[in-house]
MARVO-444824 format. One line per 8 residues: number of its first residue (from 1); their letters; for each residue x, y, z of C-alpha. Coordinates in steps of 0.1 Angstrom, whole numbers, plus 5000, padded with zeros to 4 digits. Example, Ala and Ser with C-alpha at 12.3 -4.5 7.8 and 13.67 -1.06 7.14 Angstrom:
% MARVO-444824
1> AS> 5123,4955,5078; 5137,4989,5071;
% end
This chain:
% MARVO-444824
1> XXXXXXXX> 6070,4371,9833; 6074,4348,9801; 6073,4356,9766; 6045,4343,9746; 6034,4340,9712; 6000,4328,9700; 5992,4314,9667; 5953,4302,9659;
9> XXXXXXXX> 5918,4310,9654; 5883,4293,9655; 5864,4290,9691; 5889,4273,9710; 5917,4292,9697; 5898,4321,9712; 5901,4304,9743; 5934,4301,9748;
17> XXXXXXXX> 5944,4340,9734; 5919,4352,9757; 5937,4334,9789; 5970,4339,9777; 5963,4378,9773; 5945,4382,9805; 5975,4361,9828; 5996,4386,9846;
25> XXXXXXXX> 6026,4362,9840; 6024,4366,9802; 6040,4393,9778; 6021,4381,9748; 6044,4398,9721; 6027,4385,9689; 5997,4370,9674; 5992,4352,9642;
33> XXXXXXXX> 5956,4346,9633; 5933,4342,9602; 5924,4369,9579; 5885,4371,9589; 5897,4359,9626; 5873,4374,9658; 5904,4393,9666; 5908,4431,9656;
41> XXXXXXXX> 5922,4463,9675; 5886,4474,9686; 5875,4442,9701; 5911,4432,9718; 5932,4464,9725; 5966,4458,9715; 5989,4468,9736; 6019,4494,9725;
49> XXXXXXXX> 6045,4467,9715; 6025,4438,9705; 6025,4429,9671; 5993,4407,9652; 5993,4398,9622; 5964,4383,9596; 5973,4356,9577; 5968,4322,9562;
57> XXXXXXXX> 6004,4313,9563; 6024,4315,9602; 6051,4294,9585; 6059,4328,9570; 6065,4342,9600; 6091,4322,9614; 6120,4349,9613; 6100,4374,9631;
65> XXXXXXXX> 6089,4348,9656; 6124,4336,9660; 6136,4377,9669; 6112,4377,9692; 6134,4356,9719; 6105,4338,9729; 6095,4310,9761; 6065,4291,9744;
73> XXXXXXXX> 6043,4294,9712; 6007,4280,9720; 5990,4272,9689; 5950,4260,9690; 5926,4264,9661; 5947,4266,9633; 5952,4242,9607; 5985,4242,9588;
81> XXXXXXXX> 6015,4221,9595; 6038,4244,9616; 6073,4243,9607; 6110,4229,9621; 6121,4270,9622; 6090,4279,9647; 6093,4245,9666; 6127,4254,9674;
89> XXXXXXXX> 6121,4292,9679; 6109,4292,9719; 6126,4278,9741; 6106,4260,9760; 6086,4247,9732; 6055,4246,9709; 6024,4239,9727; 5990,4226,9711;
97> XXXXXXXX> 5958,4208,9714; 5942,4183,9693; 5908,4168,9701; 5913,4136,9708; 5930,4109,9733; 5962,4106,9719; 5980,4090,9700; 5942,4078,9692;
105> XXXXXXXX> 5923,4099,9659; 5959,4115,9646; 5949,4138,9620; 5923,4158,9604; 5884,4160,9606; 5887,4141,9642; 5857,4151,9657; 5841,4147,9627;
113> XXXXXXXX> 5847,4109,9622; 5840,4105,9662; 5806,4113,9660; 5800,4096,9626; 5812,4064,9644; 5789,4070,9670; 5819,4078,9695; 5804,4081,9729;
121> XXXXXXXX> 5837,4103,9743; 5864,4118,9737; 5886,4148,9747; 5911,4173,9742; 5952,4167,9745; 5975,4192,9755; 6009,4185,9738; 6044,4195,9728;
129> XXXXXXXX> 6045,4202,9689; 6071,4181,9668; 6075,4171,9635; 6053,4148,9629; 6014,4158,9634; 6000,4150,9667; 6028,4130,9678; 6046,4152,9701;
137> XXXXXXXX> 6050,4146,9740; 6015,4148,9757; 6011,4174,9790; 5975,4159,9797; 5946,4148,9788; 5908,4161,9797; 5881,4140,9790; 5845,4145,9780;
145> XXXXXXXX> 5813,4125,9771; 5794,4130,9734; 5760,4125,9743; 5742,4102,9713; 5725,4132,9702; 5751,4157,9701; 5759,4175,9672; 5790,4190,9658;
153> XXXXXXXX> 5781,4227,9673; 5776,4205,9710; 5806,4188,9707; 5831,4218,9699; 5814,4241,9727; 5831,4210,9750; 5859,4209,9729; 5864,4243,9742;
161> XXXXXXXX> 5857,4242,9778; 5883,4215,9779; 5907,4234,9766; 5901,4262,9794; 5905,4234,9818; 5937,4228,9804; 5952,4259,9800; 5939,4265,9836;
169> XXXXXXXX> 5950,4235,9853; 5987,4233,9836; 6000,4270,9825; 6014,4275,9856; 6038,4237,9853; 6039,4250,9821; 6054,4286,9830; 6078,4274,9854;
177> XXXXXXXX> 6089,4246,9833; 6074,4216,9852; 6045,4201,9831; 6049,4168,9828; 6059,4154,9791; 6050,4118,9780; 6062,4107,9750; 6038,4092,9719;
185> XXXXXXXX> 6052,4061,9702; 6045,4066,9663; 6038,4029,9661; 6005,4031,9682; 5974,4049,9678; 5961,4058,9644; 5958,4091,9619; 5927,4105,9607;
193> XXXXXXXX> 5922,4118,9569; 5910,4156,9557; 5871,4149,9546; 5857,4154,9512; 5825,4160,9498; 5825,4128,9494; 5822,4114,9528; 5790,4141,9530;
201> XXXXXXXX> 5771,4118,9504; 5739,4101,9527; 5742,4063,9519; 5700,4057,9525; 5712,4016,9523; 5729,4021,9558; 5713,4018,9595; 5689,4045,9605;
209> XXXXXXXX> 5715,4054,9634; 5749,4055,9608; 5727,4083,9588; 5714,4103,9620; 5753,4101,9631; 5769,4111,9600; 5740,4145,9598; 5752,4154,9635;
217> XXXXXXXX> 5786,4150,9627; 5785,4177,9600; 5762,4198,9604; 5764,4234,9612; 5790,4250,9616; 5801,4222,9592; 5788,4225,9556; 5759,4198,9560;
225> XXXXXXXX> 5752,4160,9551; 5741,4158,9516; 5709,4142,9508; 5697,4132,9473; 5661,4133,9471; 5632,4127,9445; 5662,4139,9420; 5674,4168,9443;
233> XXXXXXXX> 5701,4177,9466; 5696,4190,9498; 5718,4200,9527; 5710,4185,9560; 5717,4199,9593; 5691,4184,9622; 5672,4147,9619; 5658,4127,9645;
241> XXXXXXXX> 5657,4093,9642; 5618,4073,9640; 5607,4038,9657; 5578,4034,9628; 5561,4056,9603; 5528,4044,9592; 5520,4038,9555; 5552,4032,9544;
249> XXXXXXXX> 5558,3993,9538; 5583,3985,9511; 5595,4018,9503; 5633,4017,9492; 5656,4034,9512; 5661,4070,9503; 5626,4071,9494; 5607,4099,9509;
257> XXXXXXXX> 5579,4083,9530; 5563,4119,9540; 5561,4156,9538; 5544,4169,9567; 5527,4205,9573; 5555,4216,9593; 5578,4215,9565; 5598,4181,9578;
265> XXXXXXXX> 5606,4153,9552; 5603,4116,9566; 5630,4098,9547; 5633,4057,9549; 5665,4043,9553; 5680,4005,9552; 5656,3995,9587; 5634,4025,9595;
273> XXXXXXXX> 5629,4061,9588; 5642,4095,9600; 5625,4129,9601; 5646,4153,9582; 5641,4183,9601; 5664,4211,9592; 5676,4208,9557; 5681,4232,9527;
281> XXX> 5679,4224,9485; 5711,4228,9469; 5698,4219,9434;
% end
């Protein structure tokens, strides 16, 4: 049996605590997770001896993971930079996932900008924490396909299930200290920056397919592409994009071309016209 510890949160985060804690090879001796994380005593029974903590900071943490005499730290789902003291706690290593093909889409908002740029796949890398973000030696690689009209919510639920694959296919290399490890080269590949509000601004002058990409790419359980309107602002979470909409020569683009009974806007953009389907006003 190793020693584990597990620091994350979000959906595929979930994923991996639940394998970890059901694998009969595993003493899963702590847990760092988010404040308002899906894990609490009554939906996971801790175990006498296992500690889990709440927090928004595991860096804090580092002396009480470093006592814990530890084989591997998986992280997945969590955010913050971890720390030289935790990557040189276990002793086998720090082991995380980022959802890309690495070194490709380094970074932050990744699956974000993916399906903005109308990415038609991606993945999920398993990898060896280091220093530097993302750059760490890679374990594997599993692949999947982003349909052209997947949103965010589709694209994380196969975020997740390649994660399972993962974990499934490799923990046991990984427990007996046999996974394979092939190193990154900082020179190749590229980084990814943290979105703003900013990059949630609809640009109406763009291609009909750019805007449908960038709502799909945010949406829920993303805050939602921003739309300004006939003077209002409006979240958007679901568009389709139309061939033709009648009556509508030489509208501008941004210009609402119509409101029909079901409550859907018909927006023009730069070449044609999408139906704004789910949407709410912010102002």
């Amino acid at each position: 049996m190793i020693r584990v510890a597990f620091i994350g949160g979000l959906t595929n985060g979930r994923v991996v605590f639940d394998y970890l804690r059901r694998n009969k090879f595993v003493n899963l001796v702590m847990t760092i997770t988010y404040p308002d994380s899906y894990l609490s005593p009554r939906s996971h029974p801790f175990p006498e001896g296992e500690s889990v903590f709440k927090t928004l900071d595991a860096n804090s943490f580092a002396e009480k993971l470093d006592r814990c005499a530890l084989d591997y730290i998986f992280v997945a789902g969590w955010s913050q930079l971890i720390g030289q003291k935790i990557l040189e706690s276990p002793s086998g290593g720090v082991i995380g996932f980022h959802p890309s093909r690495l070194p490709m889409d380094r970074g932050r908002s990744v699956l974000a900008w993916q399906i903005e740029a109308g990415s038609k796949e991606s993945g999920v890398s398993m990898f060896y924490y280091d220093t530097l973000p993302d750059a760490g030696d890679i374990i594997a690689f599993e692949p999947f396909s982003i349909a052209k009209d997947d949103y965010i919510n589709d694209v994380l639920d196969k975020v997740d299930l390649a994660t399972l694959n993962l974990m499934r296919a490799y923990f046991p290399l990984i427990r007996v200290r046999q996974a394979p490890r092939r190193p990154q080269s900082i020179q190749e590949g590229n980084f990814r920056r943290l979105r703003t509000d900013y990059d949630s601004l609809i640009n109406w002058n763009r291609d009909k397919t750019e805007v449908f990409n960038k709502i799909r790419a945010i949406s829920r359980p993303y805050p939602g592409a921003i739309a300004e309107l006939d003077h209002k602002k409006y979240r958007v979470y679901r568009a389709e994009v139309l061939e033709d909409f009648p009556f509508s020569q030489g509208l501008k683009p941004g210009s609402i071309a119509g409101k029909m009974h079901d409550g859907t806007i018909i927006v023009s953009s730069r070449n044609g016209f999408l139906r704004i389907l789910e949407y709410e006003l912010i102002e």
